[in-house]
C-alpha positions, -999 to 999 in steps of 0.1 A, spaced: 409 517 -120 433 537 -102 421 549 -68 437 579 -54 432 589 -18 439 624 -1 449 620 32 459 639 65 444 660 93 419 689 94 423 714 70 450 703 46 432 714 17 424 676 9 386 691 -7 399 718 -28 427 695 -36 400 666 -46 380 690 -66 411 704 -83 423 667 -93 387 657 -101 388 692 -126 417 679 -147 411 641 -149 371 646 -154 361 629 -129 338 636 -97 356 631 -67 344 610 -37 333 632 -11 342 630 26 310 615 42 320 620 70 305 658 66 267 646 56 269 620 82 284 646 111 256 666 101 229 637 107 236 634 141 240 674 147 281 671 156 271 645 182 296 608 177 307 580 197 322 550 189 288 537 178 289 559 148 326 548 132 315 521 116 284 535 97 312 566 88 334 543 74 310 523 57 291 554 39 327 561 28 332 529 10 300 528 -7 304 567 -21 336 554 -32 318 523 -45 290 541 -64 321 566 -78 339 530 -88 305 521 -109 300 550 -131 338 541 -144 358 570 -127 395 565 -134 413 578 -114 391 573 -84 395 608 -63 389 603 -27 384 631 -5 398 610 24 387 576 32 385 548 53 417 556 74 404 592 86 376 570 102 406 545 117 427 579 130 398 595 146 379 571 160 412 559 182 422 596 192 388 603 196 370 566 215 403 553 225 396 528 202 387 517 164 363 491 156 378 458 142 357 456 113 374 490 102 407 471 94 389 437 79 373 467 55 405 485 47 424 448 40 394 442 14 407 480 -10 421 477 -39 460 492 -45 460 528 -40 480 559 -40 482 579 -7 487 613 -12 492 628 25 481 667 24 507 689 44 500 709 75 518 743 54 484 759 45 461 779 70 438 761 97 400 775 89 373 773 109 345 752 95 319 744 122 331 706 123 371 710 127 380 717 164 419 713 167 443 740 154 461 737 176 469 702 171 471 700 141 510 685 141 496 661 167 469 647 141 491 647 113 515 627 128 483 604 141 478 597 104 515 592 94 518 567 120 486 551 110 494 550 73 531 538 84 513 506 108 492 497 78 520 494 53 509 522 32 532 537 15 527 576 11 531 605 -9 536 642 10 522 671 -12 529 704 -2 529 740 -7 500 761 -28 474 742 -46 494 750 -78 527 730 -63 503 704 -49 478 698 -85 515 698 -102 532 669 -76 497 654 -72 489 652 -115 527 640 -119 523 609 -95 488 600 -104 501 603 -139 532 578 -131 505 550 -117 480 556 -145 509 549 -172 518 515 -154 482 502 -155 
């Protein structure tokens, strides 16, 4: 199984991206739990709620893993969780980085900041949106991860996006 995670801040079009990629490999694509969970709680986190956001993550992406998805579309994953709960706590839990040394090889595919910021109910930075993104680049670059930037309209970023997914699923 090839598992395939969109990356990056706020409104990067990682969803539409997801469900675009999910489209043309007939897949469903892991959702960001993040959403349900933020929803749960009515918008209100600490630090006390990264770990149950990280975990409900790995098991949609587990359940995704189990019906025999291949690729494995992730509408973000476990590093969102790492990014925000340091910018957010000051801090992210251990047991995040135990959990993100147990995933299998992936691609990262980190969505650009070259689209327009909208206003969701849950996002709250446009105007630091370059901040974020480079909070993710420097997380993916501390974890070793190597990294993919798609950019442009979702036709240049489906055509990039298919082409790489493509390369990996030929070498498995």
């Amino acid at each position: 199984m090839l598992r395939v995670v969109l990356s990056g801040s706020e409104c990067t079009g990682k969803s539409t991206l997801a469900a675009t990629l999910a489209a043309h490999y007939g897949v469903e694509p892991v959702p960001e739990y993040l959403r349900e969970y933020f929803a749960l709680k009515n918008g209100i986190l600490t630090i006390d709620d990264a770990v149950p956001i990280a975990e409900g993550q790995l098991r949609l992406e587990s359940e995704a893993a189990a019906r025999g998805f291949n690729p494995l579309i992730c509408d973000t994953d476990i590093v969102s969780s790492m990014v925000y709960a340091k910018h957010y706590f000051g801090r992210c839990p251990p047991l995040l980085n135990d959990r993100f040394n147990q995933l299998p090889p992936s691609i990262y595919l980190l969505c650009d900041i070259d689209i327009e910021w909208q206003a969701d109910g849950q996002r709250d930075m446009p105007e630091g949106r370059e901040y974020m993104q480079n909070l993710f680049i420097k997380e993916l670059r501390e974890l070793n991860v190597s990294f993919h930037s798609i950019k442009g309209d979702i036709g240049s970023r489906t055509a990039e996006a298919t082409r790489l997914i493509n390369a990996a699923l030929s070498k498995s």
